[in-house]
SEVEX-433094 format. One record per residue: x, y, z of N, C-alpha, C in turn. Coordinates in nm, 4 decimals. Layout:
// SEVEX-433094
X  Y  Z  X  Y  Z  X  Y  Z
...
// end
This chain:
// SEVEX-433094
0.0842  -0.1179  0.0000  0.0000  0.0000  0.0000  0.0889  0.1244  0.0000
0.0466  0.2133  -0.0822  0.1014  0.3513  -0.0805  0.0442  0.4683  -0.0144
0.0603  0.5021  0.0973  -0.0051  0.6514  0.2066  0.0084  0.7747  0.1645
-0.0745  0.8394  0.1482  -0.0996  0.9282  0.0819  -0.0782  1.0210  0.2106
-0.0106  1.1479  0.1876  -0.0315  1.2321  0.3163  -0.1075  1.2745  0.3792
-0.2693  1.2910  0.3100  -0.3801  1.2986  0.4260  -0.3888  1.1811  0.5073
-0.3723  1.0278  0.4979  -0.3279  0.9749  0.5267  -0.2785  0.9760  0.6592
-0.1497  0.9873  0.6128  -0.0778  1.0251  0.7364  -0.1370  1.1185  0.8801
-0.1296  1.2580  0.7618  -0.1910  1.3420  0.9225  -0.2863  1.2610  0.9999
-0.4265  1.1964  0.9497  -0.5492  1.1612  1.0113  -0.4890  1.0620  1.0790
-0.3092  0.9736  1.0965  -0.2900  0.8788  1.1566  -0.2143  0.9465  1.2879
-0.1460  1.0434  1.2108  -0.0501  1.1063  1.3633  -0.1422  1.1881  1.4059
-0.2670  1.2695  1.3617  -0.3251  1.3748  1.4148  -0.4180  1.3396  1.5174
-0.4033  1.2558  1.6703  -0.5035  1.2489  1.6861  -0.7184  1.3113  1.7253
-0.6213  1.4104  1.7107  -0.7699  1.5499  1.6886  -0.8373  1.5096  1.5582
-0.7993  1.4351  1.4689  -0.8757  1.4405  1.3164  -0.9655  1.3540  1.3419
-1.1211  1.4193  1.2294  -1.1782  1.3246  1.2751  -1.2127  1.1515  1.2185
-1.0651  1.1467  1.1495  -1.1011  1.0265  1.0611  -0.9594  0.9163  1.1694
-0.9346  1.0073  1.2549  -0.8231  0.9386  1.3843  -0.8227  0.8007  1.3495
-0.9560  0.7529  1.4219  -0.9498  0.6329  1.4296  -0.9623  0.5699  1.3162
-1.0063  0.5634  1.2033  -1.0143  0.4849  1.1165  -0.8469  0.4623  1.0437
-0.7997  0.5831  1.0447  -0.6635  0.5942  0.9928  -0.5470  0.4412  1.0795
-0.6039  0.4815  1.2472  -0.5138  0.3615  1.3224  -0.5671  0.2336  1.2882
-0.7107  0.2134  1.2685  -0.7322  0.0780  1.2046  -0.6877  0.0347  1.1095
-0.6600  0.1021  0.9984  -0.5844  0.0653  0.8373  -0.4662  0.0349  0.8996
-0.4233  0.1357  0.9268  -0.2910  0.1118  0.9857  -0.2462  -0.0013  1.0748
-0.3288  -0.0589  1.1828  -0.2904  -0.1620  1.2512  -0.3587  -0.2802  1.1816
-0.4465  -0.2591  1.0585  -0.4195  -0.4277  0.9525  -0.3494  -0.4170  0.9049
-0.2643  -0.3347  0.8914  -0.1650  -0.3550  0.7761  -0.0651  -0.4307  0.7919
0.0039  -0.3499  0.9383  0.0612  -0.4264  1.0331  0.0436  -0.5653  1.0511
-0.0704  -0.5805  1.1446  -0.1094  -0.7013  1.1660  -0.0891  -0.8370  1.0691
-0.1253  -0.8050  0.9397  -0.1318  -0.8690  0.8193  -0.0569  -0.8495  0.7071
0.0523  -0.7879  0.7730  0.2192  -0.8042  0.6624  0.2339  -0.7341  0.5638
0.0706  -0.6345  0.5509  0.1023  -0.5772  0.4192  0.2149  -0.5203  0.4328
0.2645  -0.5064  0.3073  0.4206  -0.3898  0.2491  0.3210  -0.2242  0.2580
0.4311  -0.1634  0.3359  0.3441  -0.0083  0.3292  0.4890  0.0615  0.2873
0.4110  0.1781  0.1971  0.4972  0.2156  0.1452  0.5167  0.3666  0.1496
0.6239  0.4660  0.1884  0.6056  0.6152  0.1796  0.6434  0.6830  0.1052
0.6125  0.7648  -0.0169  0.6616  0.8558  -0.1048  0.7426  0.9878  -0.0240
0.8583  0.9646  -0.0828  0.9277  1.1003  -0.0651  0.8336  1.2150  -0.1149
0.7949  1.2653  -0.1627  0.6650  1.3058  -0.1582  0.5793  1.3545  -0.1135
0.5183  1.2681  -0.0254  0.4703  1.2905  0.0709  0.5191  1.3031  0.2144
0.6141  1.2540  0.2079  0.7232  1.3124  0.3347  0.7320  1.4758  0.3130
0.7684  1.5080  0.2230  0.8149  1.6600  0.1536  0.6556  1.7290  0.1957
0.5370  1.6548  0.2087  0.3980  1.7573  0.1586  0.3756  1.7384  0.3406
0.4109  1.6426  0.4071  0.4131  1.6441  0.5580  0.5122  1.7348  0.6121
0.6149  1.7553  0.6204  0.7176  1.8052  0.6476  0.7001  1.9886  0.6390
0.5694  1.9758  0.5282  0.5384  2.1010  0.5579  0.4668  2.2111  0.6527
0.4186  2.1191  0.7435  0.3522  2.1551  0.8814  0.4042  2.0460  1.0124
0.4617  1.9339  0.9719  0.5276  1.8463  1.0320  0.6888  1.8350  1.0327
0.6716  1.7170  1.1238  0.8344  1.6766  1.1092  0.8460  1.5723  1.0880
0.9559  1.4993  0.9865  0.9992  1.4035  0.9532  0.9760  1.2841  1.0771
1.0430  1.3403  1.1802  1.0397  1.2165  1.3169  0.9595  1.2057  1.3638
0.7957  1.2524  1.3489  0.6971  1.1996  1.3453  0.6663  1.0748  1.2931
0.7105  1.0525  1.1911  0.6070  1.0258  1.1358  0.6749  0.8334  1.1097
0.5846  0.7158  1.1157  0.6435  0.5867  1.1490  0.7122  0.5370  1.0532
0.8195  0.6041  1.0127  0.8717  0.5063  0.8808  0.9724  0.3720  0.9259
0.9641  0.3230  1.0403  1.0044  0.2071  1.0319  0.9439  0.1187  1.0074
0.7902  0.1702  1.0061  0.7101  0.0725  0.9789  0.6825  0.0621  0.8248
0.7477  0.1351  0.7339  0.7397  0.1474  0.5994  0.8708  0.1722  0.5749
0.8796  0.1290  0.3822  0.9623  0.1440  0.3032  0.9098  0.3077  0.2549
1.0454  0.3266  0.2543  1.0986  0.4712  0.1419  1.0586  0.4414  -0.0008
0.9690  0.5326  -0.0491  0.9578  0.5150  -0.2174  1.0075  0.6613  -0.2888
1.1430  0.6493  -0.3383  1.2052  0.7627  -0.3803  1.1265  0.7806  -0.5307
1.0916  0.9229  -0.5531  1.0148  0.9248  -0.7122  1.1704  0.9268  -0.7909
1.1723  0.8611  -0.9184  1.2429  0.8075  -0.9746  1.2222  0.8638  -1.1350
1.3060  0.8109  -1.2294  1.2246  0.8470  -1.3889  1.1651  0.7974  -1.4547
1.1354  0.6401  -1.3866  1.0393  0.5566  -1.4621  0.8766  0.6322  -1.3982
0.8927  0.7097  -1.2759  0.7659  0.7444  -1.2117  0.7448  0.8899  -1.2903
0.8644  0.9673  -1.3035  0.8223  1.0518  -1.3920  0.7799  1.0882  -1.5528
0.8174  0.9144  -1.5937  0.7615  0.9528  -1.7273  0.6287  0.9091  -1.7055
0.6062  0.7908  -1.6109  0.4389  0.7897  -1.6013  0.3774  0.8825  -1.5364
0.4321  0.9867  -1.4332  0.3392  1.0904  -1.3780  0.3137  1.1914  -1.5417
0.3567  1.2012  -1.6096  0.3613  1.2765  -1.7262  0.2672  1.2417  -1.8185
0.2700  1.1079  -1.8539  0.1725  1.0185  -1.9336  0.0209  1.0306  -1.8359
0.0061  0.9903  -1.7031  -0.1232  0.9977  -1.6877  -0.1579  1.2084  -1.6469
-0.0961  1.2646  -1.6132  -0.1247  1.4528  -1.5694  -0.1836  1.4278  -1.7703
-0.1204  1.3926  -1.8975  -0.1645  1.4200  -2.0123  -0.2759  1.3750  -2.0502
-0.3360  1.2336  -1.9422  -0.4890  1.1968  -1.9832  -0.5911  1.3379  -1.9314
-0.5408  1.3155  -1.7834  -0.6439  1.3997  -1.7067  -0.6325  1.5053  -1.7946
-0.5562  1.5973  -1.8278  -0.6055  1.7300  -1.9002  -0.6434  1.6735  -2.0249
-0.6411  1.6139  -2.0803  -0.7363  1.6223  -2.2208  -0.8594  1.5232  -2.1904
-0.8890  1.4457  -2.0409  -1.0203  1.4182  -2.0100  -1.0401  1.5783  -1.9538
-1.0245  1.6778  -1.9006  -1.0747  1.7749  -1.7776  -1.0905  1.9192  -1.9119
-1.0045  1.8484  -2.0461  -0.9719  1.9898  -2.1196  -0.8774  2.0835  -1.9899
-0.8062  2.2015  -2.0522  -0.7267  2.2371  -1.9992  -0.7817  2.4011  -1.9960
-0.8094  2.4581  -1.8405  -0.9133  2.5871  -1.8252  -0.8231  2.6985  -1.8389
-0.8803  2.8210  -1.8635  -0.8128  2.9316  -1.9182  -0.6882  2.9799  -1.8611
-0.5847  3.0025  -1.8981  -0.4742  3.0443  -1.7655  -0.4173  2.9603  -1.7464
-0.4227  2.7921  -1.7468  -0.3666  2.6915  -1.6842  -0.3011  2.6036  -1.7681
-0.2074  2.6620  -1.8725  -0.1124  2.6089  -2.0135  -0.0220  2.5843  -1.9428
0.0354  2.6570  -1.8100  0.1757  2.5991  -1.7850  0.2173  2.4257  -1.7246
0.2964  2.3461  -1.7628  0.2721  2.2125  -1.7607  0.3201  2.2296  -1.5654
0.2407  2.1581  -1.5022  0.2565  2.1625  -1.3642  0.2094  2.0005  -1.3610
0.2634  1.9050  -1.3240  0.1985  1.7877  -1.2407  0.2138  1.7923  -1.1166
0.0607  1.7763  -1.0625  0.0768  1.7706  -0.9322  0.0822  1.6722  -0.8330
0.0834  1.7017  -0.6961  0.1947  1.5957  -0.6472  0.0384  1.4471  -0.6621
-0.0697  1.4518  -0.6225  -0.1422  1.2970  -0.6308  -0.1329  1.2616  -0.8091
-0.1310  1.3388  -0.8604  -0.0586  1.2446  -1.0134  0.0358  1.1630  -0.9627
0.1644  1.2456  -0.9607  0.3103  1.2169  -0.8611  0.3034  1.0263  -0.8286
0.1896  1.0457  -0.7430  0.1929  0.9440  -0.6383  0.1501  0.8460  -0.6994
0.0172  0.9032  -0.7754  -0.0657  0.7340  -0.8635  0.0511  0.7263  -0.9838
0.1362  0.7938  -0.9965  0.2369  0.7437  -1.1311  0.3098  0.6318  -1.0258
0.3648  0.6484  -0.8944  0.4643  0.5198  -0.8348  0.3886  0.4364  -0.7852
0.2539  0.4463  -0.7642  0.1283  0.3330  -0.7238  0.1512  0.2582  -0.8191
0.1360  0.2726  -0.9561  0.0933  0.2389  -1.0732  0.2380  0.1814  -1.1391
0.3349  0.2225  -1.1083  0.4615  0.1750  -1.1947  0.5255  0.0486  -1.0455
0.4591  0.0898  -0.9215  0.5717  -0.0397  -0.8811  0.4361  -0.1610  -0.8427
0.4716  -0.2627  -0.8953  0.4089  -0.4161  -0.9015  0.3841  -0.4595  -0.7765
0.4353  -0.3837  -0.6484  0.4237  -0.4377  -0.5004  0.2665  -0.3528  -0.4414
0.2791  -0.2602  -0.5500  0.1346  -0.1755  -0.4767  0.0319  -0.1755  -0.5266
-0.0809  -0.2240  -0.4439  -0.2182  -0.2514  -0.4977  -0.3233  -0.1737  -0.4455
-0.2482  -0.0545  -0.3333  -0.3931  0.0089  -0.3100  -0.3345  0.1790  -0.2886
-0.3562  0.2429  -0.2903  -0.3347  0.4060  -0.2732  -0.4202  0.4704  -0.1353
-0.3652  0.4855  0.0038  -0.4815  0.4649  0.0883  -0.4578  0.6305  0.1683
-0.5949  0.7049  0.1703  -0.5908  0.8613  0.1512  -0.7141  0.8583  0.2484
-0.7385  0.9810  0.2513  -0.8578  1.0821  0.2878  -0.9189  1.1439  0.2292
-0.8455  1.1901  0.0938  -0.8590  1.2662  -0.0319  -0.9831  1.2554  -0.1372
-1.0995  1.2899  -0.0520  -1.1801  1.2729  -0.2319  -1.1596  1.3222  -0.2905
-1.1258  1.4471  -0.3484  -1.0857  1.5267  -0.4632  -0.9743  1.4264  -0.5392
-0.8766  1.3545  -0.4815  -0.7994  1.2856  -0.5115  -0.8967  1.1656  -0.6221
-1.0353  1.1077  -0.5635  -1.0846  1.0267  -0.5978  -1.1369  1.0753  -0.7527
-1.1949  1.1886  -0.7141  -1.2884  1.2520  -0.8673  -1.1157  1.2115  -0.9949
-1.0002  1.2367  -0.9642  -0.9142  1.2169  -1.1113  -0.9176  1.0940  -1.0812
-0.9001  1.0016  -0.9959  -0.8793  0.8172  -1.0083  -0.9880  0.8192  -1.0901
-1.1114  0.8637  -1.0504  -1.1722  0.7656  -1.1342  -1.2513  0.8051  -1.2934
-1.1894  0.9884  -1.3336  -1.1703  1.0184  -1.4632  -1.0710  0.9494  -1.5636
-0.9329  0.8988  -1.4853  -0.8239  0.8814  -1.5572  -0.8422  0.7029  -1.5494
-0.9004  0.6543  -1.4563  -0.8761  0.5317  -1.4642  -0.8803  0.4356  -1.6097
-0.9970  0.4475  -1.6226  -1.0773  0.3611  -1.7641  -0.9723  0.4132  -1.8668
-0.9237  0.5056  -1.8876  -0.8083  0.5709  -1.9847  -0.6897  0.5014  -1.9657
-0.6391  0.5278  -1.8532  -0.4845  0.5175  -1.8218  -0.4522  0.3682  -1.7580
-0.5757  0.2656  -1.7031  -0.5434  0.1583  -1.6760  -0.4325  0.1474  -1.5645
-0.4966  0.2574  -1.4854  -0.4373  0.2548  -1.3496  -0.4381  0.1065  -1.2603
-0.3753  0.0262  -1.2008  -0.3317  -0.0845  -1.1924  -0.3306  -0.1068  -1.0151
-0.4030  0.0026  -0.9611  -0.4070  -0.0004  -0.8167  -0.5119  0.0429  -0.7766
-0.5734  0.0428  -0.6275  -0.7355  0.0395  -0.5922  -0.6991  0.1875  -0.4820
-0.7776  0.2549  -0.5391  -0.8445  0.3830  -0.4352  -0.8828  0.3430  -0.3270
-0.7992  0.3526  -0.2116  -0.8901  0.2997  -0.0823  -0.9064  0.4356  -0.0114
-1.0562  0.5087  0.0286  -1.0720  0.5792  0.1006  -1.0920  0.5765  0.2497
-1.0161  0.5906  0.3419  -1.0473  0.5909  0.4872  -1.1465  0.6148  0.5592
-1.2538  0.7175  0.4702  -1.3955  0.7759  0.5208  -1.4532  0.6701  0.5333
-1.4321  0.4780  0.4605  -1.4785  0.3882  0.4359  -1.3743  0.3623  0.5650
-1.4586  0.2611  0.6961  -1.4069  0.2131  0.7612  -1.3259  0.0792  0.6982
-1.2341  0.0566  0.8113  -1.1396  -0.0658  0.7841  -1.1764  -0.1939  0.7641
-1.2874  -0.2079  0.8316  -1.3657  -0.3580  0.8474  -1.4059  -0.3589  0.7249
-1.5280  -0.2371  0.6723  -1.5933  -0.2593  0.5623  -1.5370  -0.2946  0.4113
-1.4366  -0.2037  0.4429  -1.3165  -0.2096  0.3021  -1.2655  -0.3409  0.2802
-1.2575  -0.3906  0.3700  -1.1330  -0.5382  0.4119  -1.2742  -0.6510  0.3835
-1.3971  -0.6171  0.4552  -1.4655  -0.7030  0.4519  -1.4759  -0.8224  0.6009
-1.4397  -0.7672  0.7085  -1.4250  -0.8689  0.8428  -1.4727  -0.7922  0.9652
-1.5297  -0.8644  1.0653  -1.5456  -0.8354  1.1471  -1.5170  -0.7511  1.2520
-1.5002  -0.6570  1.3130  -1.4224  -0.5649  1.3946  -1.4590  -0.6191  1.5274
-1.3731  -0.7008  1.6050  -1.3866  -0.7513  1.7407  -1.3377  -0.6109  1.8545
-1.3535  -0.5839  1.9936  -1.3580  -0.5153  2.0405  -1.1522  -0.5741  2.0868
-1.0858  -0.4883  2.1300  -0.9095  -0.5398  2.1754  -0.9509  -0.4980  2.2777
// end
């Protein structure tokens, strides 16, 4: 799985109100071996109100963006604007950083889910998907852990 930095905050923040659902993803993941994975990236988009030593990366691998991620962040930012058309003023080529992220979701073979807070994030997954043959699953956190996973939530 790849963590998206809303993500994150709603896991270290415990004031957010998606707290708990964030520690449940988080402690199946754990629990059940998934590979979790952190974009430099999103370290960089945390780091901007946070600090690095927050945040659990022993419990995750480092995913450095690379040039195989930047020629696919390039290839899918070129679906979305010619699905979204491109609005007045906005010619200069900018990819932004959740392109970024679904380009290293999508280029490394270990990741099968993209796991956020982000609906706005959701509205381009699922413009660009059917196009770009995005190769990993939108998991939203607003969707509890049980329901997503499909199991029971026993009381610890």
């Amino acid at each position: 799985m790849l963590l998206d930095t809303s993500f994150l905050i709603r896991l270290l923040k415990d004031t957010e109100p998606l707290h708990g659902n964030a520690k449940d993803y988080f402690r199946y993941f754990i629990e059940n071996k998934v590979i979790i994975k952190c974009s430099t990236i999103s370290i960089a988009e945390y780091c901007v109100k946070g600090r690095h030593d927050e945040l659990p990366l022993r419990n995750m691998q480092i995913l450095p963006f690379n040039f195989d991620h930047a020629v696919r962040a390039g290839e899918i930012m070129a679906i979305l604007k010619s699905s979204k058309g491109t609005p007045p003023g906005a010619e200069r080529v900018v990819v932004i950083n959740d392109i970024k992220l679904f380009a290293q979701a999508d280029s490394d073979t270990e990741i099968d889910g993209f796991v956020t807070a982000d609906s706005e994030g959701r509205k381009m997954y699922d413009s660009i998907k059917p196009i770009s043959g995005l190769s990993f699953d939108y998991i939203d956190i607003k969707v509890p852990c049980h329901e997503h996973f499909g199991y029971l939530p026993l009381p610890i």
